[in-house]
N, C-alpha and C positions, 0 to 999 in steps of 0.2 A: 593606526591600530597595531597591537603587538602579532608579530607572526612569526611563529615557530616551522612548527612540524608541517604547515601548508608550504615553506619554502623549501624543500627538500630537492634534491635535484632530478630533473625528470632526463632519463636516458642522457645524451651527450647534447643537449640542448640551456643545458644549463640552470638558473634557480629564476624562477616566475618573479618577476620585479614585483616589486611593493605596490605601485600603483594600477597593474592588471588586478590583484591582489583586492585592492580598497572598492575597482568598482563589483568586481565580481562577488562581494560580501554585499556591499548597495543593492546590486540587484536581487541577489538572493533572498533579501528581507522582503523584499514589494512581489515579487514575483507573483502568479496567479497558482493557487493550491493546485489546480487542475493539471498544472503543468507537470506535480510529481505523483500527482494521486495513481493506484493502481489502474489496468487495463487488461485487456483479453491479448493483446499481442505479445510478438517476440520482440523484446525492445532493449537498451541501455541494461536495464536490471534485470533482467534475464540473462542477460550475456555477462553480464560480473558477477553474479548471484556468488560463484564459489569464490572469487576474489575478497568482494565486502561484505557479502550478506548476512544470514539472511535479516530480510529491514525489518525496523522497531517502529514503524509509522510513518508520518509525515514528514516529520521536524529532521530524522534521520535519512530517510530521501531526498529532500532536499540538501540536505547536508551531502549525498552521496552522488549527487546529481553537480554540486560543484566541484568537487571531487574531480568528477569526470573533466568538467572546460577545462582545469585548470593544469591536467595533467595532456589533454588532446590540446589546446592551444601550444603547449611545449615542443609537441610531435609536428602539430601542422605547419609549425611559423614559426617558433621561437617566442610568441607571446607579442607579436607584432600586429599591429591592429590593420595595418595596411599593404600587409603581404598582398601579391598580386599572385597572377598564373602562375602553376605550377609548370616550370618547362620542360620538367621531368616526365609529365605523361604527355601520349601522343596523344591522348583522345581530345585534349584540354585545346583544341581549335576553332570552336563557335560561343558565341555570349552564351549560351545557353551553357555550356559544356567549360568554359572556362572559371576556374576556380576563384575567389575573394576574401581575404578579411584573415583574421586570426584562425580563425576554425575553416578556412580553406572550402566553405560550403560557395555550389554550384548555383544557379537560377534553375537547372533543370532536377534540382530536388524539389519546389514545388509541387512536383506531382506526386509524390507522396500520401497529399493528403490537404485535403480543403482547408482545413485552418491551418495552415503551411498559409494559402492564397490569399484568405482569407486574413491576416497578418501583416501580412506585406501591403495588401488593399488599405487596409487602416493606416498603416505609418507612412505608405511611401506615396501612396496615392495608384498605384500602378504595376503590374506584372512583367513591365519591358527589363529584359537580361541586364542591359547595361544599368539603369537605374539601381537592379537588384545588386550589381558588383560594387556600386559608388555608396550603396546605404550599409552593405556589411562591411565598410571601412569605416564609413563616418557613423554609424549610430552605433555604439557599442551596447548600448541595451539592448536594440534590436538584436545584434549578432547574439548575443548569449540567448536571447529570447525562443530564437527562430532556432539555434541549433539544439537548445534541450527539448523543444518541440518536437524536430526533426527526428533525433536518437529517440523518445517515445514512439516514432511511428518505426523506423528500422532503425537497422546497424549497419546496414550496405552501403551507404553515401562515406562515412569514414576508414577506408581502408585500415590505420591503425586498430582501429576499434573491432571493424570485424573481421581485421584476422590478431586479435586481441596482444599485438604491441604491447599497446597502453594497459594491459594488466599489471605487467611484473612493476609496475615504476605508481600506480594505487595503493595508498597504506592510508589504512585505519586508523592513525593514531591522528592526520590530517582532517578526515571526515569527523574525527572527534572533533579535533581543534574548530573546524569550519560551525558545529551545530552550539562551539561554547559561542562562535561570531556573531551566529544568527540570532540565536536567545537575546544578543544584547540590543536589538532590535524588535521589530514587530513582526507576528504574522496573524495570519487569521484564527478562528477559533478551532476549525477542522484541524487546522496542521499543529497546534500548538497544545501540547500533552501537559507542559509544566510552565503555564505563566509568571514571572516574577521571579522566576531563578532557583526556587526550590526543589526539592528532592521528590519525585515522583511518589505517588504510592505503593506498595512494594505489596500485592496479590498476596493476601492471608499472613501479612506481618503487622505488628501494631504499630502505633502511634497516633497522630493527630485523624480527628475523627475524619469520615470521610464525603465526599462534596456530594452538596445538595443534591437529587436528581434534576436531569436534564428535560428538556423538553423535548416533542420529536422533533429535531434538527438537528446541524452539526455533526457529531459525531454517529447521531443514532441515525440518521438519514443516510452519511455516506456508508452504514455495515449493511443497511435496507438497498443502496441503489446497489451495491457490489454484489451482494446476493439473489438480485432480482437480474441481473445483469448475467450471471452466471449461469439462470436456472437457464434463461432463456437464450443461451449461447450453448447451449449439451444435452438440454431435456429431451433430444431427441435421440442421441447418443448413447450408445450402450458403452461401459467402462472398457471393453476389449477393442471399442473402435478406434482407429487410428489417433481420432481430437480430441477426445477426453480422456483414451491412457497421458497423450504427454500434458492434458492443463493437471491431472490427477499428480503425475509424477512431481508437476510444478508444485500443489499444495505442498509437499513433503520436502522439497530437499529448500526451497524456500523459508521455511520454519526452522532449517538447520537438521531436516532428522533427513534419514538415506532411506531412497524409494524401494519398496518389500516387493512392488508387483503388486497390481490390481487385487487380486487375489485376495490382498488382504484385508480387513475392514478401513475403510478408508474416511469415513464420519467426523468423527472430531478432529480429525486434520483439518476436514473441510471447513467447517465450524472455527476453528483455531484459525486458521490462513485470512477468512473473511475480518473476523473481530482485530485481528492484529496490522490486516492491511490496509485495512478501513483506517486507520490512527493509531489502535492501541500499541502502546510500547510491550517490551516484554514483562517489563516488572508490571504492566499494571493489568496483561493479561494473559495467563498462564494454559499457556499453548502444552498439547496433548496428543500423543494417539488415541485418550483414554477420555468419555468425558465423564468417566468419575472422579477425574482427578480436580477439571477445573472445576468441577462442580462442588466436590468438598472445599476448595479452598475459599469458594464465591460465600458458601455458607461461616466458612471461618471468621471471611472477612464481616458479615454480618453480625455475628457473634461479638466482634471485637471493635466494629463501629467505623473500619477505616477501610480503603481501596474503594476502587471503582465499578466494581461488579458484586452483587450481596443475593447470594440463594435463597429464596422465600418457602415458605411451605405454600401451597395452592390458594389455601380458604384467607393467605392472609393478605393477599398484592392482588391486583388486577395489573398485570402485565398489558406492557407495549411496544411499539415497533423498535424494534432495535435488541429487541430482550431475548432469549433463550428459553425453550418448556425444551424439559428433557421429561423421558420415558424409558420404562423396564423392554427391557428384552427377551427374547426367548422363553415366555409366560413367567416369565419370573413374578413377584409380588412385593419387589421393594419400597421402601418407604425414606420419608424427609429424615428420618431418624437414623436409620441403617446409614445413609449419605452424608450425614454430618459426620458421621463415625468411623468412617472406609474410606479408602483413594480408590481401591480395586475391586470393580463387580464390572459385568457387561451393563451396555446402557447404550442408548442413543438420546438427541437432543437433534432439534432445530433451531433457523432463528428468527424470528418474527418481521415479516417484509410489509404484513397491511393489518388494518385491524378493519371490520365493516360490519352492520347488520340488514340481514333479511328478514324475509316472512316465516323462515325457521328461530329465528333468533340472533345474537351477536355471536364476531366468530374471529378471529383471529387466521391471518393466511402467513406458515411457515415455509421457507426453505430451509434443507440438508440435500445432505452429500450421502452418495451410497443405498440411496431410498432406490430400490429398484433395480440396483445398478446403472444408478444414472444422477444426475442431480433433480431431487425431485420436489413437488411442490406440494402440500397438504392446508385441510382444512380446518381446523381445532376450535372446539364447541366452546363457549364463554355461556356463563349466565350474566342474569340481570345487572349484576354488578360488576360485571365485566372480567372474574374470575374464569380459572379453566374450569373447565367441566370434569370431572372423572371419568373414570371409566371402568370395563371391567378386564378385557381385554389388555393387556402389558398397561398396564396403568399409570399415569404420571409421577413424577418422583418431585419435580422442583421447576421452577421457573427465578433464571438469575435475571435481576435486576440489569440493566445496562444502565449506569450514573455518572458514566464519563460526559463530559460536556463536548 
């Protein structure tokens, strides 16, 4: 494979050989989506967020996530696959505590976290320290395996990393080069924005019409488990509380915009953060303070027959999981039409995590961000046809389609 900008030199370690190189793109293509999918911790991409961020999806995390081995194998080893103990630290004197492999990981990081164990069980057959030393030299898919695991649960097992060394020697223009690597491969349908090499679709710009709608799965499943994930990790949290100032602070600087303080409406971040970390790229989903903006542009793209997200009037879609109903504010009385024709009025939206019916009738169950001061959960009326219901109180304005696959 050609490699450029991934061979760049990392601190005084030298340029990542060609053949670290070939298996660390091998792996990257098979890898399990889950490995880069979003999380509630403090993890790898938290800790670079100002370095690479902020991410465009799947395909972009994993691209950011090889990123990471390729510049921390440089740090740990020199890119050596069977580096031993580190004789530099004193702590490094029992198997458990003695360091292994390219990425210099411990046996007593297992406890980190069950599928850390849970991993090792499957490949090595066994949790004994020494075994764990002999398999992160010889199985080199395991090591990449186990340590992009590992950096999703912390950042404490790598000292470069967290006291963030390995920043200043991270360039974007690698993490590009690694996701032109990966495309030329497989991945799954979650992590994979642009199959066959083409140009995304670029949120309220024209061109080639836009992909069929989806079914609920994929992409619409993982914007539903991440926001059902959310509600029920803060709903109990007030925005001043210690855990939901800093995950709130996280929607904002994660999307690229600088955190105002609780204080300020915090909604369509939420909304924007969930749709974009769930897969959507940025071009195909147009991240906001405002959700009048995305919402004009969703109806644009409907108007013009292309992108991935298309804003309906109410009486014409019956919306489903993964979708958006947005709603007037402050008794306001806006309408599908004022919306096609504005970026800027107040508004809010949610986004649709279940759909189900009772002995009242069919209903649709939303989360958002900022309901409450807090991340909260609502009920919204459908008729017989699985349409929203009106209302008379702040009244609905739109429900965007989710047609990304």
């Amino acid at each position: 494979m050609p490699y450029n900008r991934t061979r760049q030199h990392v601190h005084n370690r030298g340029i990542p050989p060609v053949a670290f190189l070939d298996e660390l793109v091998a792996w990257g293509r098979t890898a399990p989506d889950e490995i880069f999918a979003p999380n509630a911790l403090s993890d790898i991409y938290s800790n670079i967020l100002n370095t690479l961020g902020p991410w465009e999806g799947i395909p972009h995390r994993r691209a950011v996530m090889l990123e990471v081995l390729r510049v921390l194998g440089g740090f740990e080893s020199s890119w050596d696959w069977n580096e031993g103990r580190d004789v530099s630290n004193p702590q490094s004197d029992t198997p458990e505590e003695i360091e292994a492999g390219i990425f210099q990981v411990s046996a007593n990081s297992m406890n980190f976290g069950q599928e850390l164990r849970d991993l090792l069980l499957n490949r090595v057959g066994s949790l004994d320290p020494i075994r764990f030393q002999a398999a992160m030299k010889a199985d080199h898919a395991l090591a990449m395996e186990y340590t992009a695991r590992l950096l999703r649960r912390t950042v404490r097992h790598h000292g470069p990393v967290r006291d963030h060394y390995i920043d200043a020697w991270l360039r974007r223009d690698a993490v590009a080069e690694f996701q032109t690597l990966l495309a030329d491969g497989s991945v799954s349908p979650l992590g994979q924005a642009n199959a066959g090499g083409g140009s995304a679709n670029n949120l309220g710009g024209a061109g080639a019409p836009g992909p069929a709608p989806s079914p609920h799965g994929g992409y619409a499943a993982a914007v539903s488990q991440l926001a059902t994930q959310q509600y029920e990790s803060y709903n109990d949290d007030n925005e001043t509380d210690p855990q939901l100032r800093t995950q709130i602070r996280r929607y904002w600087t994660e999307l690229g915009f600088q955190f105002p303080g609780v204080a300020t409406p915090w909604s369509a971040v939420f909304v924007s953060w969930v749709m974009r970390t769930a897969g959507a790229s940025a071009t195909e989903f147009k991240a906001s303070t405002a959700h009048s903006r995305f919402v004009f542009w969703s109806i644009r793209n409907k108007q013009n027959n292309t992108g991935h997200f298309w804003g309906h009037r109410l009486a014409t879609y019956a919306p489903k999981v993964g979708d958006i109903i947005q709603n007037n504010r402050g008794n306001q009385t806006i309408d599908y039409d004022f919306a096609a024709a504005h970026e800027a009025y107040q508004s809010h939206s949610a986004i649709i995590v279940n759909l189900g019916s009772d002995s009242n009738g069919r209903f649709a169950i939303t989360v958002g961000g900022n309901e409450g001061d807090t991340v909260g959960r609502k009920r919204v009326a459908l008729d017989s046809q699985g349409h929203v219901v009106q209302r008379d109180s702040n009244p609905f304005i739109c429900v965007i389609e989710n047609r990304k696959a």
